[in-house]
Gaussian input, Z-matrix of N, CA and C with variables (Angstrom, degrees):
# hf/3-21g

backbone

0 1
 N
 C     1     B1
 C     2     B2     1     A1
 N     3     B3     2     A2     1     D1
 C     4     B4     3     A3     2     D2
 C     5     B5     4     A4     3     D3
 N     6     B6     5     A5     4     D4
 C     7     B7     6     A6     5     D5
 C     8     B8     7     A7     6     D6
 N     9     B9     8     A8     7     D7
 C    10    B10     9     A9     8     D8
 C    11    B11    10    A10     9     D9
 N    12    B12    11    A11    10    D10
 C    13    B13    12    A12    11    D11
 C    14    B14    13    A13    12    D12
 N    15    B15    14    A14    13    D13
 C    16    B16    15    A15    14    D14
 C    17    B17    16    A16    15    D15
 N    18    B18    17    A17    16    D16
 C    19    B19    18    A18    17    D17
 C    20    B20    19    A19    18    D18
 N    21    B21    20    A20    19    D19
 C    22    B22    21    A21    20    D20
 C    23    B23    22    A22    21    D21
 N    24    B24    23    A23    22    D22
 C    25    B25    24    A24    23    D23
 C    26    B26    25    A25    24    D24
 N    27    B27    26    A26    25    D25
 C    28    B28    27    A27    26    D26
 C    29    B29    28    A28    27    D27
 N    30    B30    29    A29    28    D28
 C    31    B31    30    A30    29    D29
 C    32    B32    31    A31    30    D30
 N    33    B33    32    A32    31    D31
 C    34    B34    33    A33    32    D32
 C    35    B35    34    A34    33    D33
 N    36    B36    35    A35    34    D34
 C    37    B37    36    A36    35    D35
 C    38    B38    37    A37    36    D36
 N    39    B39    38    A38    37    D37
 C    40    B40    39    A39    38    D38
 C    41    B41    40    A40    39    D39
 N    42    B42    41    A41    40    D40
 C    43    B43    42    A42    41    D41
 C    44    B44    43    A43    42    D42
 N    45    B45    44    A44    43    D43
 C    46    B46    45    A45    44    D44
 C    47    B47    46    A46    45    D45
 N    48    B48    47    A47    46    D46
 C    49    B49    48    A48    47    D47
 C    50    B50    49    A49    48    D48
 N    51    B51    50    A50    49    D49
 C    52    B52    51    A51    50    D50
 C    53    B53    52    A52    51    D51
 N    54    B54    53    A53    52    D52
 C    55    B55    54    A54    53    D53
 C    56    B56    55    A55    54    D54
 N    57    B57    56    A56    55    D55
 C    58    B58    57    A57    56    D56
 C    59    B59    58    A58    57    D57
 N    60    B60    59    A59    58    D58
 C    61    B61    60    A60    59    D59
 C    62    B62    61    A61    60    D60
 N    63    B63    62    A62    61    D61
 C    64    B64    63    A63    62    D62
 C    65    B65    64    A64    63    D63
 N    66    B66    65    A65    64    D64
 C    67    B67    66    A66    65    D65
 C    68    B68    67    A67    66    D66
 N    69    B69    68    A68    67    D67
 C    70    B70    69    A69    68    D68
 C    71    B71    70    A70    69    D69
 N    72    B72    71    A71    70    D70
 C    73    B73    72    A72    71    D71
 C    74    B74    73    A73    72    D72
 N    75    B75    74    A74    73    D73
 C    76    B76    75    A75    74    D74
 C    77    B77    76    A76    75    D75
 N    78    B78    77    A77    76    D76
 C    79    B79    78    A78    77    D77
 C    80    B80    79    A79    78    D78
 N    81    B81    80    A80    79    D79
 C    82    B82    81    A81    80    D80
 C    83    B83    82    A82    81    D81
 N    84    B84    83    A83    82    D82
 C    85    B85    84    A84    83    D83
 C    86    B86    85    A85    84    D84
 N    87    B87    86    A86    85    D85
 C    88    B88    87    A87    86    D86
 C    89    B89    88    A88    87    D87
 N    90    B90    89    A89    88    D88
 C    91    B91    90    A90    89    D89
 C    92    B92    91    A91    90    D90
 N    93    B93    92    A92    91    D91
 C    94    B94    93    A93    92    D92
 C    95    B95    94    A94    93    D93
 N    96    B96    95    A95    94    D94
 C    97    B97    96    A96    95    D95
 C    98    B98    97    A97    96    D96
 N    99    B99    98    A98    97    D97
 C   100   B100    99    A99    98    D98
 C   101   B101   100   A100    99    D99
 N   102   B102   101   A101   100   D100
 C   103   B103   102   A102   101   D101
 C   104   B104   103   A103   102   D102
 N   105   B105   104   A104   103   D103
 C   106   B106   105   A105   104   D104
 C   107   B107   106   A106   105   D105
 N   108   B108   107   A107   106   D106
 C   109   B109   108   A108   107   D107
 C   110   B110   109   A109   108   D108
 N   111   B111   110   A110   109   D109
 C   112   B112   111   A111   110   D110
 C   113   B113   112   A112   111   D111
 N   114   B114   113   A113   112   D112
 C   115   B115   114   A114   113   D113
 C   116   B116   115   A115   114   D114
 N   117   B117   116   A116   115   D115
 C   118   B118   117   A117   116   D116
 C   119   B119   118   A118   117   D117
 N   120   B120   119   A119   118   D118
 C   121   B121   120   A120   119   D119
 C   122   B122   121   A121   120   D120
 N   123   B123   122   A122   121   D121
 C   124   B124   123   A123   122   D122
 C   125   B125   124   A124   123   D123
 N   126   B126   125   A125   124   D124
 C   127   B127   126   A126   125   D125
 C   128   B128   127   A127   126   D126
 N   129   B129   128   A128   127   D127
 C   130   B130   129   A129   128   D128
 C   131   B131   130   A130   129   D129
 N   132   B132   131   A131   130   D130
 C   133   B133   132   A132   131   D131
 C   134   B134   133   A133   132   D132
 N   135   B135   134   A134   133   D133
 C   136   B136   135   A135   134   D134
 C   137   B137   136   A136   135   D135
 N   138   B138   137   A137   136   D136
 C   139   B139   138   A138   137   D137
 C   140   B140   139   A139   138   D138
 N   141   B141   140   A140   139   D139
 C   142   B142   141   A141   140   D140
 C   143   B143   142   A142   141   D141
 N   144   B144   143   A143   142   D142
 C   145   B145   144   A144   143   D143
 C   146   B146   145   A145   144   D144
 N   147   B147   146   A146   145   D145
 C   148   B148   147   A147   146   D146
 C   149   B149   148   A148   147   D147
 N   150   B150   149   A149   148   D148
 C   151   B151   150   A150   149   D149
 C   152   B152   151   A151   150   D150
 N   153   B153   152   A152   151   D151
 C   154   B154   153   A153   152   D152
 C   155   B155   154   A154   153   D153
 N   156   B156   155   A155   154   D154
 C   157   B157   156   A156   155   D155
 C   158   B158   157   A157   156   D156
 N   159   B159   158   A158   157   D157
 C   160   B160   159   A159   158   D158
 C   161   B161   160   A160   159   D159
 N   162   B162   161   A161   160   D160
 C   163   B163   162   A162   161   D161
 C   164   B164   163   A163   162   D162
 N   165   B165   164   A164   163   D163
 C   166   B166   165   A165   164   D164
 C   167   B167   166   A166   165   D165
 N   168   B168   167   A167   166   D166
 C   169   B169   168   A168   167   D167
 C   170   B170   169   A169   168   D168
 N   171   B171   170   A170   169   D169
 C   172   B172   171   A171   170   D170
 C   173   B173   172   A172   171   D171
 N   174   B174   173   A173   172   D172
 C   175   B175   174   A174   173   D173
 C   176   B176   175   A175   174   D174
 N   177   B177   176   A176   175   D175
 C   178   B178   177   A177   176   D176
 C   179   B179   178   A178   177   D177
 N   180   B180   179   A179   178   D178
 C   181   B181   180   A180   179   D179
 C   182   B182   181   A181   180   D180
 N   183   B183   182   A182   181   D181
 C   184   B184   183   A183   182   D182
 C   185   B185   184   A184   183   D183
 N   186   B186   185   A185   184   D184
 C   187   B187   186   A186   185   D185
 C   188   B188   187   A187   186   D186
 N   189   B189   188   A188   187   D187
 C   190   B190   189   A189   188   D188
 C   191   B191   190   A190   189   D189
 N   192   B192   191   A191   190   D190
 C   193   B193   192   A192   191   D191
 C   194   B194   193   A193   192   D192
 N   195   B195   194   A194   193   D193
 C   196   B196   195   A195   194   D194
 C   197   B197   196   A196   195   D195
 N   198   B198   197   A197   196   D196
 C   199   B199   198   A198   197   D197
 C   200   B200   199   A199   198   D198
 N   201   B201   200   A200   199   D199
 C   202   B202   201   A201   200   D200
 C   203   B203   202   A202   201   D201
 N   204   B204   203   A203   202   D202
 C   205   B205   204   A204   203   D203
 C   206   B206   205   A205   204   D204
 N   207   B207   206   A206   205   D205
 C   208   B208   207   A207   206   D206
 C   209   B209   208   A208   207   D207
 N   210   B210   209   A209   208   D208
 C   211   B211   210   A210   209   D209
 C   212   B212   211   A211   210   D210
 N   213   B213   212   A212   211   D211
 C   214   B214   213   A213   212   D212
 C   215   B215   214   A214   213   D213
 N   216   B216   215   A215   214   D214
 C   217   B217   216   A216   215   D215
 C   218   B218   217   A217   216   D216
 N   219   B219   218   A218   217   D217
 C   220   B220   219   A219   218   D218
 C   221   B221   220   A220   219   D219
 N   222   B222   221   A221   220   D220
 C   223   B223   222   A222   221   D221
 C   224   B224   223   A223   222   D222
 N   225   B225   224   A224   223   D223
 C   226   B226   225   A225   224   D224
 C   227   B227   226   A226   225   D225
 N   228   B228   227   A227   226   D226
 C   229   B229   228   A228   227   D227
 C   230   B230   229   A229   228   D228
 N   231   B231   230   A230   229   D229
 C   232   B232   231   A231   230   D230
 C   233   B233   232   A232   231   D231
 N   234   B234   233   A233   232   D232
 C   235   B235   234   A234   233   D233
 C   236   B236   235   A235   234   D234
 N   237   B237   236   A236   235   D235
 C   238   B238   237   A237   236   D236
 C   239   B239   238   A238   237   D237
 N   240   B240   239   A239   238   D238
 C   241   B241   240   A240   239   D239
 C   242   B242   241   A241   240   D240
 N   243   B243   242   A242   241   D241
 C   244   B244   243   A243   242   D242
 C   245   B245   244   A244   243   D243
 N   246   B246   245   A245   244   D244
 C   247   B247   246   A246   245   D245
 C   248   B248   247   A247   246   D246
 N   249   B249   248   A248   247   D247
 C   250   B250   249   A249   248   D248
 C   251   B251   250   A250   249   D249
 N   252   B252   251   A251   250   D250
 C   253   B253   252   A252   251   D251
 C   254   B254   253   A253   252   D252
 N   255   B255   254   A254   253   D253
 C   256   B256   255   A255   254   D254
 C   257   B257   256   A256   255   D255
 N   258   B258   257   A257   256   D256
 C   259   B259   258   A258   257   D257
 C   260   B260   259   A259   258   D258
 N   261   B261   260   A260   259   D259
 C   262   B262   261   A261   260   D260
 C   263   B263   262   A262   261   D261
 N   264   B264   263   A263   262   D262
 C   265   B265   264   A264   263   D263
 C   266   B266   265   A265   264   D264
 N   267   B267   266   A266   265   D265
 C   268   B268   267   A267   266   D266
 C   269   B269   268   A268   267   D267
 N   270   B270   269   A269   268   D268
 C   271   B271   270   A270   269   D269
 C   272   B272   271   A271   270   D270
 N   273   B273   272   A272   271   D271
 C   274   B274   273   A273   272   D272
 C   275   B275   274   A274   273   D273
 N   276   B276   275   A275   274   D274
 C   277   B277   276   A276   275   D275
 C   278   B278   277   A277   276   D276
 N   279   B279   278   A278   277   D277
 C   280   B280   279   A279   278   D278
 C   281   B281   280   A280   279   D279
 N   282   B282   281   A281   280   D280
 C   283   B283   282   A282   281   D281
 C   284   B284   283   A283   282   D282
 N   285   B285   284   A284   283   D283
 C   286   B286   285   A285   284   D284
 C   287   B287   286   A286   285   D285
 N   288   B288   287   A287   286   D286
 C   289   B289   288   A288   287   D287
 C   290   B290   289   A289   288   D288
 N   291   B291   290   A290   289   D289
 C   292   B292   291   A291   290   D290
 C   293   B293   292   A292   291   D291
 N   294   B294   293   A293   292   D292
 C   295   B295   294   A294   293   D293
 C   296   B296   295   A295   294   D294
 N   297   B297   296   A296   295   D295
 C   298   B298   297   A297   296   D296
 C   299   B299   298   A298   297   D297
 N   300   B300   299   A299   298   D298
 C   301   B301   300   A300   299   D299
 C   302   B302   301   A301   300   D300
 N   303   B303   302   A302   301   D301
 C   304   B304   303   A303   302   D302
 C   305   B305   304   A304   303   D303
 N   306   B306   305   A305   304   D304
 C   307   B307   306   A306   305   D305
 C   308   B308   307   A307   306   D306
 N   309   B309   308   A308   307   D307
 C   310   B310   309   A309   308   D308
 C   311   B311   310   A310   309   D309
 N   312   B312   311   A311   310   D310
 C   313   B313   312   A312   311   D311
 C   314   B314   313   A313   312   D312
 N   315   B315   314   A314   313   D313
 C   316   B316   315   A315   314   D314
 C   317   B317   316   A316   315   D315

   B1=1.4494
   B2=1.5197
   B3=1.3259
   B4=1.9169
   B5=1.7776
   B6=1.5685
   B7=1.4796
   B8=1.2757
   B9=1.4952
   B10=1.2287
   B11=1.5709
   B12=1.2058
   B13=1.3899
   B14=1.1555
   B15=1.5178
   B16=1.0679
   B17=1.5722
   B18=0.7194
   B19=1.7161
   B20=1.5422
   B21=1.3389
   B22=1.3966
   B23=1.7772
   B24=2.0214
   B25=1.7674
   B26=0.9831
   B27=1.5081
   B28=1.3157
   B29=1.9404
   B30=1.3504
   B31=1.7480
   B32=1.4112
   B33=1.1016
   B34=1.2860
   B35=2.0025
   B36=1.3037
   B37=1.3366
   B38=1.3294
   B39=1.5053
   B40=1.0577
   B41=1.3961
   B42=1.7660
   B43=1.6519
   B44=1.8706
   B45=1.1494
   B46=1.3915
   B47=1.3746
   B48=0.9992
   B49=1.6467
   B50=1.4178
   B51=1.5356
   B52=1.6415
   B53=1.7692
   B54=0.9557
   B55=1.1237
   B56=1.8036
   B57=1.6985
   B58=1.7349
   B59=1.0827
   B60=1.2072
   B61=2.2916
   B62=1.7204
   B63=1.7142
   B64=1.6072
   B65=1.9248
   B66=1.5437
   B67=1.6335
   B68=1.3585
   B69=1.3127
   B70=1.6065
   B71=1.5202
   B72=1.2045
   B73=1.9256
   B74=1.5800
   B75=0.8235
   B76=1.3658
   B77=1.6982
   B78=1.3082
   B79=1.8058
   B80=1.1777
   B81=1.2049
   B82=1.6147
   B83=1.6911
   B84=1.1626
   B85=1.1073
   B86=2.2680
   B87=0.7974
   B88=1.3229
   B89=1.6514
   B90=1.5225
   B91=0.9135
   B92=1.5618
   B93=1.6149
   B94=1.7713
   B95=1.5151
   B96=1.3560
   B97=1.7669
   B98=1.6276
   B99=0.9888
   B100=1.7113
   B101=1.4139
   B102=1.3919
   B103=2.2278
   B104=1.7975
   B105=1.6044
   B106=1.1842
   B107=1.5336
   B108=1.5205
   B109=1.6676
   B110=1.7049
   B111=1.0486
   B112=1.5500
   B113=1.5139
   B114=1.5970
   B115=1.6500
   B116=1.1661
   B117=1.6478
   B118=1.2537
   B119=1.6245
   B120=1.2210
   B121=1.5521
   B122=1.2335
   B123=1.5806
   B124=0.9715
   B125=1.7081
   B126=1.1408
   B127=1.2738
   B128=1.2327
   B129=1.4405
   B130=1.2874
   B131=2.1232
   B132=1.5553
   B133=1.3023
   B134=1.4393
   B135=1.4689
   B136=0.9207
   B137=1.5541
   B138=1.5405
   B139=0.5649
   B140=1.5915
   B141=1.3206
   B142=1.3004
   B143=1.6850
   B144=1.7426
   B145=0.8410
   B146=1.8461
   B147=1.3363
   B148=1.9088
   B149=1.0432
   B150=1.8050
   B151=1.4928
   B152=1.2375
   B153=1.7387
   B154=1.0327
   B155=1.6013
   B156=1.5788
   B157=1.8330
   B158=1.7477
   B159=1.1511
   B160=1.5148
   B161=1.9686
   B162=0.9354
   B163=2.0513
   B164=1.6382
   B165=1.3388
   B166=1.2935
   B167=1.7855
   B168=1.2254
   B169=1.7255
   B170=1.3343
   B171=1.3267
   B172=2.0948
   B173=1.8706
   B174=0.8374
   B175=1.6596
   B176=1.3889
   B177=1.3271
   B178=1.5797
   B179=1.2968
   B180=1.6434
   B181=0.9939
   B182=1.4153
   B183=1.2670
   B184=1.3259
   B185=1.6381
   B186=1.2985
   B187=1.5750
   B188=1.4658
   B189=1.5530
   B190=1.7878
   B191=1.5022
   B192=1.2978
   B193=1.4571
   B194=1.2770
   B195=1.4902
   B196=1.5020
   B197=1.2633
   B198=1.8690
   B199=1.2600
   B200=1.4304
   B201=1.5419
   B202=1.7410
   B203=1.6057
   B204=1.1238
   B205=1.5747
   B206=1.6399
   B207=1.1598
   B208=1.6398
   B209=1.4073
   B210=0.8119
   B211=1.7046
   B212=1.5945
   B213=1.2852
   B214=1.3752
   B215=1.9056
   B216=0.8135
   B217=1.4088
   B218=1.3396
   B219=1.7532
   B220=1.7296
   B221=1.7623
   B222=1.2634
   B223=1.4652
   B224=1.5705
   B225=1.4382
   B226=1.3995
   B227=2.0412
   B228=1.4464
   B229=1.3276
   B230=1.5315
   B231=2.1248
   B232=1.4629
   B233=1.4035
   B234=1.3857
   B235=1.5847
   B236=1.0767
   B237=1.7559
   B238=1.2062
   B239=1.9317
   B240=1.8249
   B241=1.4256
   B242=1.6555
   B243=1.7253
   B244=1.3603
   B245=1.8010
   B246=1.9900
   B247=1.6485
   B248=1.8550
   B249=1.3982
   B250=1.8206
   B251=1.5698
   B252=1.6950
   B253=1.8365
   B254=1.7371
   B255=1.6544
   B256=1.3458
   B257=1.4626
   B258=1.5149
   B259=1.1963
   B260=1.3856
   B261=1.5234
   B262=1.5943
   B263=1.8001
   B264=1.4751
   B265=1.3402
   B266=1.5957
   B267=0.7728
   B268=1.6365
   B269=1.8340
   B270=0.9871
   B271=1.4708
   B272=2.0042
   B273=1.6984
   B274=1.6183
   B275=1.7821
   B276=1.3535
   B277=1.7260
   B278=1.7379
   B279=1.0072
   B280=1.6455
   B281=1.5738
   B282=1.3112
   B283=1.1375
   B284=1.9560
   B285=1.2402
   B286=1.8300
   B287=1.6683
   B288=1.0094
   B289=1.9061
   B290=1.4839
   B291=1.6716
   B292=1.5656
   B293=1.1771
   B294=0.8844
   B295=1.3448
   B296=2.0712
   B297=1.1603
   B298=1.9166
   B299=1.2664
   B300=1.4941
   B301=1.7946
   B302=1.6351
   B303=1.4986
   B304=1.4735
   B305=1.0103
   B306=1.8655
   B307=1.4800
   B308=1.4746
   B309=1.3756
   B310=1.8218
   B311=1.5105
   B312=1.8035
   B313=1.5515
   B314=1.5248
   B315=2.0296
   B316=1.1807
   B317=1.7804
   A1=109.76
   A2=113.15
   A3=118.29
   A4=67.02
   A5=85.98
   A6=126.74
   A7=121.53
   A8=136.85
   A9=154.13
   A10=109.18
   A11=131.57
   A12=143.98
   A13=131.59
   A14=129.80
   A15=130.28
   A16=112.32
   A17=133.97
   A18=130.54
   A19=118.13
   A20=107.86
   A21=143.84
   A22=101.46
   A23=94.68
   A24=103.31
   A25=93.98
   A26=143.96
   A27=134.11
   A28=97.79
   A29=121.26
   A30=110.91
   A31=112.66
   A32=125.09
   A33=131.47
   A34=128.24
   A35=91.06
   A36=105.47
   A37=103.32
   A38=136.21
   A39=150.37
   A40=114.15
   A41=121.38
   A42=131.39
   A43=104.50
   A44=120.07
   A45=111.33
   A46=137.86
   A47=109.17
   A48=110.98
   A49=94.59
   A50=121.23
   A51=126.16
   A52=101.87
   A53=143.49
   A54=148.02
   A55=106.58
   A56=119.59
   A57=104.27
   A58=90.12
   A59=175.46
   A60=147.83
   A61=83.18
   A62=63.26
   A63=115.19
   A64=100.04
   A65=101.15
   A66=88.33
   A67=127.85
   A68=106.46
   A69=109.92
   A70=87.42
   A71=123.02
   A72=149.37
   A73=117.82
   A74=139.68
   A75=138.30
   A76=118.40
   A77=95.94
   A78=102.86
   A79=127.34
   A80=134.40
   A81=132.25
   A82=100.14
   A83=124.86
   A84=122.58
   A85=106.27
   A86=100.62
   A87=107.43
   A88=112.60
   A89=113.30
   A90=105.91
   A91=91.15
   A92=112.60
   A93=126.47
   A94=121.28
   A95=112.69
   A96=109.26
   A97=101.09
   A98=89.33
   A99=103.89
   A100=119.33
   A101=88.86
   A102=114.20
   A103=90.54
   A104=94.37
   A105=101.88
   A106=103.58
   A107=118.44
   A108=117.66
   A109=90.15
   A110=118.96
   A111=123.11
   A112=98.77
   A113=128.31
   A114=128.83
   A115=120.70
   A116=125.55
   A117=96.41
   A118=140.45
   A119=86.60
   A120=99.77
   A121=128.48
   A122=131.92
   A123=142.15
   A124=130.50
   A125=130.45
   A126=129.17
   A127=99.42
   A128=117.93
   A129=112.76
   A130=129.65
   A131=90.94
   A132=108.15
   A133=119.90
   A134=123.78
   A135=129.57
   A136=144.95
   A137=152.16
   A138=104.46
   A139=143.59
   A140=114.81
   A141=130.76
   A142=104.41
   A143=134.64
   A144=122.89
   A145=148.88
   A146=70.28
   A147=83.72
   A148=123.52
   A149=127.06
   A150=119.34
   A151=120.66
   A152=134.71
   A153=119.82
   A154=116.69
   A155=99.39
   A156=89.51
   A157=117.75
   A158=87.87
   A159=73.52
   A160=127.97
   A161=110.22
   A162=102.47
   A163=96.86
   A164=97.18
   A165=129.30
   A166=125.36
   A167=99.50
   A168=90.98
   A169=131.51
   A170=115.89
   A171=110.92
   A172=91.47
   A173=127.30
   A174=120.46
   A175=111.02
   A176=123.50
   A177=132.57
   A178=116.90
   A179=112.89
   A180=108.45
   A181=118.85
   A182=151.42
   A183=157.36
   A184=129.35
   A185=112.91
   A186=104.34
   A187=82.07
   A188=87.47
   A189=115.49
   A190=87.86
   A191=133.00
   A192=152.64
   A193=114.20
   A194=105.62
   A195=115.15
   A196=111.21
   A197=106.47
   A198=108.95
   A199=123.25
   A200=110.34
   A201=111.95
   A202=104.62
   A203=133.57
   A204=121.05
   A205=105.14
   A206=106.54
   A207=121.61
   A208=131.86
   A209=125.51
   A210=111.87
   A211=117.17
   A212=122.16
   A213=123.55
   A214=105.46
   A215=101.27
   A216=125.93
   A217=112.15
   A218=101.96
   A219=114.11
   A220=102.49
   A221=92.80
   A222=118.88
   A223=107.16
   A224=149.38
   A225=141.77
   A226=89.91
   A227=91.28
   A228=119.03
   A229=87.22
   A230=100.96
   A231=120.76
   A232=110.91
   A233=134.74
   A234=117.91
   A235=125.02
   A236=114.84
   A237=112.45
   A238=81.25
   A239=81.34
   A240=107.51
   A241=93.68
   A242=101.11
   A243=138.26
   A244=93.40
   A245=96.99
   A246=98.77
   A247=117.43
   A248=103.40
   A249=115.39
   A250=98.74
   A251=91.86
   A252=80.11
   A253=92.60
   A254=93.26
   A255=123.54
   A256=121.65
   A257=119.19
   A258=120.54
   A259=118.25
   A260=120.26
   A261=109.29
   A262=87.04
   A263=112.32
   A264=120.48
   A265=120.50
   A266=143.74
   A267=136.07
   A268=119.25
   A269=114.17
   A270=108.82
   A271=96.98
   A272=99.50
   A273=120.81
   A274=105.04
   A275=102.05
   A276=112.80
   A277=99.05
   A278=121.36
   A279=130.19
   A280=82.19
   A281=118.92
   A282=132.29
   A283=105.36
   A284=101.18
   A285=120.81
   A286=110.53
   A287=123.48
   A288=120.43
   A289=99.69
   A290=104.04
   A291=117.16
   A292=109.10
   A293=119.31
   A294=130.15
   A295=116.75
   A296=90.70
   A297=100.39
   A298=116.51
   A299=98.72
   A300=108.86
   A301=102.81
   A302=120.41
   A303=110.08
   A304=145.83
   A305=87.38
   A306=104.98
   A307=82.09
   A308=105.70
   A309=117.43
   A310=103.27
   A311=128.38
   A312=120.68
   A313=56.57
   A314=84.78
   A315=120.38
   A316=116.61
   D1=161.10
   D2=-159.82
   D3=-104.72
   D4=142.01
   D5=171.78
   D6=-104.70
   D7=-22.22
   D8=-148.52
   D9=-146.66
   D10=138.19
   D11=-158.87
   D12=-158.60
   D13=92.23
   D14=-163.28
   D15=-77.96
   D16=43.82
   D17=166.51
   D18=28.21
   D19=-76.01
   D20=170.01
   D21=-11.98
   D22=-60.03
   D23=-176.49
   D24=-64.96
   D25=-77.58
   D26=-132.77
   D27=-73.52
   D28=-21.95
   D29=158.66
   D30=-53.83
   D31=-45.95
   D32=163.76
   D33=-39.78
   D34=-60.83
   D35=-169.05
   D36=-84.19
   D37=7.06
   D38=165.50
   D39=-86.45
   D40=-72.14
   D41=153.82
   D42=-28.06
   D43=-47.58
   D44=171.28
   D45=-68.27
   D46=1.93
   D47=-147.63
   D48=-154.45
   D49=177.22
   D50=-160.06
   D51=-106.35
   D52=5.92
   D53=-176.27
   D54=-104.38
   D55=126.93
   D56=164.36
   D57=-91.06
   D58=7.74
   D59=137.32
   D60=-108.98
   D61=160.43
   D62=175.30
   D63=-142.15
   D64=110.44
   D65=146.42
   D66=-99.02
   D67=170.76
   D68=-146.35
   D69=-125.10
   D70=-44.57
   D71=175.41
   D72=-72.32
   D73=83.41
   D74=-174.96
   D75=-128.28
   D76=74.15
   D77=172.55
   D78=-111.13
   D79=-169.55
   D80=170.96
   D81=-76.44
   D82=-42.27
   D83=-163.25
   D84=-113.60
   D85=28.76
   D86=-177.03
   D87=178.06
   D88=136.81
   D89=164.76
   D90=-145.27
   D91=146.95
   D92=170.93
   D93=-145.11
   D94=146.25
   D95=-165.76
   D96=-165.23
   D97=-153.92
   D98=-179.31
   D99=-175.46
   D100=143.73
   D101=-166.33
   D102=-104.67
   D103=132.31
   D104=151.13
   D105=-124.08
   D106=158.97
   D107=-174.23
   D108=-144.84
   D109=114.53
   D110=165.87
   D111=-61.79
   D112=160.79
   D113=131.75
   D114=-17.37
   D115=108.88
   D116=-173.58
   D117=110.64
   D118=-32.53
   D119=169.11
   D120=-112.53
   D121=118.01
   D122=-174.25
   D123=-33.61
   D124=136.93
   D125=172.33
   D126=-108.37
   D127=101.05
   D128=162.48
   D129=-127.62
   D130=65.02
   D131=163.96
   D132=-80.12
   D133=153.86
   D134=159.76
   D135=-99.38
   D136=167.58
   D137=172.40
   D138=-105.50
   D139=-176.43
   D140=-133.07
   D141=-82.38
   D142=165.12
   D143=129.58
   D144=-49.66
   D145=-31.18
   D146=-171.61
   D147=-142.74
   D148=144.18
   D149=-159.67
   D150=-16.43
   D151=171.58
   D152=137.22
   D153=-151.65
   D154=157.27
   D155=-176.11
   D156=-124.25
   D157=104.25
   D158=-177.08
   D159=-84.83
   D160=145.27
   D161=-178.54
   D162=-137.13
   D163=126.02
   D164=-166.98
   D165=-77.84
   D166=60.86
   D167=-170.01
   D168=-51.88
   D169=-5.22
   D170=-164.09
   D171=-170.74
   D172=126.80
   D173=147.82
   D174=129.44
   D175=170.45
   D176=167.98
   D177=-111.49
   D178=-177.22
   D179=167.10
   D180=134.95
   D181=-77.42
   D182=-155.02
   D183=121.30
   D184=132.47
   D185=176.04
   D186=-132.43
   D187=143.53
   D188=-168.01
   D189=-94.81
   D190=148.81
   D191=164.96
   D192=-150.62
   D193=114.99
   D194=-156.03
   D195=57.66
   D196=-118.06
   D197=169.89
   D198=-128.86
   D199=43.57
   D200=174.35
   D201=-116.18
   D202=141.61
   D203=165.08
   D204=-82.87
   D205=146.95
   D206=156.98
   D207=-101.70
   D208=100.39
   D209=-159.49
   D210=-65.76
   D211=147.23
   D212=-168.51
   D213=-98.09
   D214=167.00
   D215=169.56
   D216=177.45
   D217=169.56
   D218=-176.24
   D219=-57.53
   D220=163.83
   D221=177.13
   D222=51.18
   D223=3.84
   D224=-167.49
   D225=-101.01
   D226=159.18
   D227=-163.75
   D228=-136.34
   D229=122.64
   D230=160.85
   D231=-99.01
   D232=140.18
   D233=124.13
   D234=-108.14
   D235=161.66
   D236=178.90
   D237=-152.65
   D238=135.22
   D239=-171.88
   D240=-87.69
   D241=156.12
   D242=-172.01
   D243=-39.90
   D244=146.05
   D245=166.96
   D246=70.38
   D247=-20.11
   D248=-177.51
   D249=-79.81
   D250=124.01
   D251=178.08
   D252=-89.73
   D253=164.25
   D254=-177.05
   D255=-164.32
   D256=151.47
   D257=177.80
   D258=-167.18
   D259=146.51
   D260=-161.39
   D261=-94.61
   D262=157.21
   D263=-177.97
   D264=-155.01
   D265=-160.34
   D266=167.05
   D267=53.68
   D268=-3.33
   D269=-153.62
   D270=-94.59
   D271=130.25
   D272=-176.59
   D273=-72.16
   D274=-24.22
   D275=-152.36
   D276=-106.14
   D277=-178.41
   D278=171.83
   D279=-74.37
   D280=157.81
   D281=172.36
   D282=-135.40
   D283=105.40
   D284=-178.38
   D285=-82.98
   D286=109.58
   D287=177.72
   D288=-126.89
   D289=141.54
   D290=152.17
   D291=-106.20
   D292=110.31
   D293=165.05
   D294=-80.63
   D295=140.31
   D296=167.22
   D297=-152.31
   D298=133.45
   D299=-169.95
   D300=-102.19
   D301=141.26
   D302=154.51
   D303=-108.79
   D304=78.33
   D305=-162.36
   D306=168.39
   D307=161.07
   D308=-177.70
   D309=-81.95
   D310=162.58
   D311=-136.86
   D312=-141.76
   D313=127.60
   D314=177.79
   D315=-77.72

């Protein structure tokens, strides 16, 4: 298994390609990746089997949980527990997320 992870590519291979995430982490007991969301572009995940944490590298905007928004900025850390719908929305800027599941992402 790859030990080391450049982030950076999979921002890349994301801007290229039709998908905003890519996970990179995919185990029984872990899963980790990353959301990009242009202005504008929809977040339309659902929700999840298993915990999740998201940490916010670059962007604004809001992630809906249940039904309150939280507003985003750099460096802040969300969770939102298993089955909770959620979705990031509002954001003017590129919006950058790591996401990690605890549990492999269905």
């Amino acid at each position: 298994m790859k030990l080391d992870f450049n982030v950076d590519e999979y921002i890349k291979k994301i801007k290229d390609g039709k998908n905003f995430f890519h996970t990179f982490i995919n185990r029984d007991t872990l899963a980790a990746g990353v959301l990009v969301l242009q202005p504008g572009e929809k977040d339309t995940q659902k929700p999840h089997e298993n915990d999740e944490v998201y940490f916010v590298l670059k962007g604004n905007g809001f992630l809906k949980i249940k039904e309150k928004d939280y507003p985003i900025s750099k460096n802040k850390m969300y969770f939102v527990g298993k089955k909770i719908k959620h979705y990031f929305h509002g954001n003017s800027q590129e919006l950058v997320v790591l996401y990690f599941f605890g549990g492999h992402d269905t």
